[in-house]
C-alpha positions in Angstrom: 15.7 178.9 48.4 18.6 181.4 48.8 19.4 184.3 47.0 21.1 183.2 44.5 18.3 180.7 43.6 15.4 183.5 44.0 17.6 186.0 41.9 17.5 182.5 39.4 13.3 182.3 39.7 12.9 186.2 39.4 14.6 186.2 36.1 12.4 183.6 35.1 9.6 185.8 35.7 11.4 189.0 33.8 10.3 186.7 30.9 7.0 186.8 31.6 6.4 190.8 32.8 9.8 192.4 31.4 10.7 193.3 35.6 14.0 194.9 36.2 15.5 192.1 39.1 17.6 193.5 41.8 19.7 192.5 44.9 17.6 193.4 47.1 14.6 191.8 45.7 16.7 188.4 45.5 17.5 188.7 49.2 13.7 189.2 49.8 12.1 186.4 47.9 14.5 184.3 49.4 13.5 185.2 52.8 9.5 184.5 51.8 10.5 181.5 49.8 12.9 180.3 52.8 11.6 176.7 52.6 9.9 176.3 49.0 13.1 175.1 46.8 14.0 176.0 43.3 12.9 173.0 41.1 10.6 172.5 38.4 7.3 173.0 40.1 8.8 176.6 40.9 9.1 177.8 37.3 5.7 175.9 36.5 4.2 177.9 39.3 5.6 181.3 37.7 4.1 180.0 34.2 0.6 178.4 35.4 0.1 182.2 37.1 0.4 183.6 33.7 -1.9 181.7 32.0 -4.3 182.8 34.1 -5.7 186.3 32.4 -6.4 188.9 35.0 -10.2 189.6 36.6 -9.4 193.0 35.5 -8.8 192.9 31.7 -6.9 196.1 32.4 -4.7 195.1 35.1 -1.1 194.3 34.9 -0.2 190.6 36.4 2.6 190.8 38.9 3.4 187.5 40.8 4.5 187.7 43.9 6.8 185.0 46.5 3.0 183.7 48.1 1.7 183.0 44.1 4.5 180.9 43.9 4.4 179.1 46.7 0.4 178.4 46.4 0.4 177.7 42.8 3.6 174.8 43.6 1.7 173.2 46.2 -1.6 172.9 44.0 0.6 171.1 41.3 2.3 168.8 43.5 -1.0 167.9 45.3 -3.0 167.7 41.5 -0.5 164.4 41.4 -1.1 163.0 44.6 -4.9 163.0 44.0 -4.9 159.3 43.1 -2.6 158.5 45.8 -2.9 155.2 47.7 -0.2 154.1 50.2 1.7 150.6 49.2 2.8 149.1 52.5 4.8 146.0 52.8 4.1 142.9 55.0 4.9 143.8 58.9 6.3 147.2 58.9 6.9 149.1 62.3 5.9 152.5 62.8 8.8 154.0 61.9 8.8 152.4 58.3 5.4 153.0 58.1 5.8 157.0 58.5 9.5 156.5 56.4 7.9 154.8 53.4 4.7 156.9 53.6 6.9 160.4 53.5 9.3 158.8 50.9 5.8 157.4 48.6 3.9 161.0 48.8 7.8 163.1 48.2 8.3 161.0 44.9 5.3 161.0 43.3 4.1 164.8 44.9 7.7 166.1 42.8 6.9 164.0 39.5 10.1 161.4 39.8 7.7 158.5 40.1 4.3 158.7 38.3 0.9 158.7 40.4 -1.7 156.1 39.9 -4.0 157.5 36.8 -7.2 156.0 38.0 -9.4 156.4 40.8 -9.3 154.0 43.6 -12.7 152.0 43.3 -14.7 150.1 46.6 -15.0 146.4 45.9 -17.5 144.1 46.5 -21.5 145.3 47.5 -22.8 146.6 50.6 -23.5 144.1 53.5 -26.7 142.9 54.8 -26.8 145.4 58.3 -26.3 148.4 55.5 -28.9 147.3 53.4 -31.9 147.0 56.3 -30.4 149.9 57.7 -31.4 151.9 54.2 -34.6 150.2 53.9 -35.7 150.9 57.4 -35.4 154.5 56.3 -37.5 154.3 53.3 -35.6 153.0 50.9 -37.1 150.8 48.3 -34.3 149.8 46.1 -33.8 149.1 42.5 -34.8 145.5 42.6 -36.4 144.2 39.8 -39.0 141.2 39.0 -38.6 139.7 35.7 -41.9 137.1 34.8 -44.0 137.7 37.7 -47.3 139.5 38.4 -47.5 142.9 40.5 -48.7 140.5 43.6 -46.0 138.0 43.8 -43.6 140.9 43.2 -45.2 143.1 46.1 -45.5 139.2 48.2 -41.6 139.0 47.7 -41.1 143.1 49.0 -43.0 142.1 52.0 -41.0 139.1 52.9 -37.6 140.5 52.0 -38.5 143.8 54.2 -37.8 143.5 58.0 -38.2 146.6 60.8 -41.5 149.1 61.1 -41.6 149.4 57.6 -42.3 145.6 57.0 -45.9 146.4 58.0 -48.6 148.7 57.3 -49.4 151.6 59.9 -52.4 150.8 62.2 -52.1 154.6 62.9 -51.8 156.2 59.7 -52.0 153.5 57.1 -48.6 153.7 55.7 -48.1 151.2 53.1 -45.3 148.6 53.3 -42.2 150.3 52.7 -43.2 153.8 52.6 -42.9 156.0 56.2 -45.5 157.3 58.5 -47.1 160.4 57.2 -47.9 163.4 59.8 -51.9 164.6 60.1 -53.1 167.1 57.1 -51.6 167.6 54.0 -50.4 170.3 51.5 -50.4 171.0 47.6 -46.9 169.5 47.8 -47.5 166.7 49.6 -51.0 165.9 49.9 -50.8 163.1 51.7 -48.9 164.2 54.8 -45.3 164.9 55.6 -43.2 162.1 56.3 -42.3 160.9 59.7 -38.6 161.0 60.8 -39.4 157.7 63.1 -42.6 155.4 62.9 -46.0 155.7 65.2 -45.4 154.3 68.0 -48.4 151.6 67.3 -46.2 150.5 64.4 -42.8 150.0 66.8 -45.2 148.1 68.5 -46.5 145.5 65.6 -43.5 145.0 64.4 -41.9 143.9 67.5 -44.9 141.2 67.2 -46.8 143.0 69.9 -50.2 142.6 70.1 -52.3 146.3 70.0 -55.1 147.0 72.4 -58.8 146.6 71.8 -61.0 150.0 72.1 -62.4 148.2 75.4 -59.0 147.7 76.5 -57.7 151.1 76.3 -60.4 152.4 77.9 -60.3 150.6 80.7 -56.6 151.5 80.6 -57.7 155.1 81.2 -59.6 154.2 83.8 -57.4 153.1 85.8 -54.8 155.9 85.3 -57.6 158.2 86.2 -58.2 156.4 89.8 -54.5 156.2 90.4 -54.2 159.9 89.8 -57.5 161.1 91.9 -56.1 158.6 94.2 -52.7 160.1 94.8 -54.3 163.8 94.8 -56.8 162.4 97.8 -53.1 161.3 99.5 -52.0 164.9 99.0 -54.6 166.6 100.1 -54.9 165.0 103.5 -51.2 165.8 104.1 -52.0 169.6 103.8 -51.8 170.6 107.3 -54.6 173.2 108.6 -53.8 176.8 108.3 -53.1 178.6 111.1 -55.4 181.9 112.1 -53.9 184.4 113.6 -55.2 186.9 115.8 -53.3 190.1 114.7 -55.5 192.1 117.5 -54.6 189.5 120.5 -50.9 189.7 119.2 
């Protein structure tokens, strides 16, 4: 914008706040408006500020060169919002970035009119997504038309793979629901949630058998006898302290 265009866009605003333009101010707003061009958006940036009614009902509007400049690039980006780039069969680089820039210029400055609707995802979510969800609690929003509540819960647990395909031998989680924490409160009575499964339920579901009480016990055991073990192995490395005499030295 030079002067001559700024003294052009401050008159437009004497319309709206009866100012008294000058020279001087011409030459000014040019200089803040160096790179915004007088167009259209301009002058609808100079109206859309005075639609807006002051915080202050008492205050005085005044727009000033950064009003402009925000308020234009708000309504050039309100007609981008829709915008979806239309490439063409193999473009380079360079044609890519040249028809992008040309694509977002023409429809950003109103010449070519943006796409009204909002660009919707086709088809439905894959497989991996879907266990992915439902090994994080997730039940769905299946349904079972004409069966009972035991051939629809028989279907959940063949459908459901991952730690939550099985009940809890630790905390007797239900199929499909997560591993609750010890204790409970008047908002959750039953437990918090776990973030990750017991490890006894990792375990099932990996088809791992769990250990008998007898098992486990003698598990201990052996852990036990390793560790008095090692500390015996310590203890005879200890060398002998050495007295000392301090009345001989």
């Amino acid at each position: 914008m030079n002067p001559k265009e700024a003294a052009e866009l401050l008159g437009h605003c004497t319309a709206f706040d009866n100012r008294q333009p000058s020279t001087a101010a011409a030459i000014a707003w040019a200089s803040a408006l160096h790179d915004v061009p007088l167009d259209a958006d301009a002058k609808a940036a100079v109206a859309s500020y005075y639609t807006t009614p002051p915080q202050d009902p008492n205050a005085r509007l005044w727009i000033l060169p950064h009003h402009v400049r925000t308020l234009r690039s708000k309504i050039r980006s309100a007609r981008l919002e829709n915008f979806q780039y239309e490439p063409i069969a193999d473009e380079t680089p360079a044609e890519y970035l040249a028809r992008y820039k040309g694509q977002v210029q023409a429809i950003a400055s109103g010449r070519i009119a943006g796409p009204t609707g909002r660009p919707a995802l086709e088809g439905g979510p894959s497989r991996e997504f879907m266990r992915e969800l439902e090994a994080r609690g997730w039940e769905g929003n299946r349904t079972v038309d004409g069966e009972d509540v035991e051939a629809a819960e028989l279907i959940d647990t063949v459908r459901r793979s991952g730690p939550l395909g099985i009940e809890c031998p630790a905390c007797a989680a239900a199929i499909g629901r997560p591993c609750k924490t010890p204790g409970g409160t008047d908002k959750q009575p039953m437990g918090k949630p776990r973030t990750k499964p017991h490890s006894a339920r990792l375990r099932a579901a990996d088809g791992q058998q769990e250990a008998s009480t007898e098992e486990r016990a003698a598990q201990e055991q052996r852990i036990r006898q390793m560790s008095a073990r090692h500390l015996a192995r310590e203890a005879e490395d200890i060398p002998d302290a050495e007295i000392v005499d301090e009345q001989a030295s």
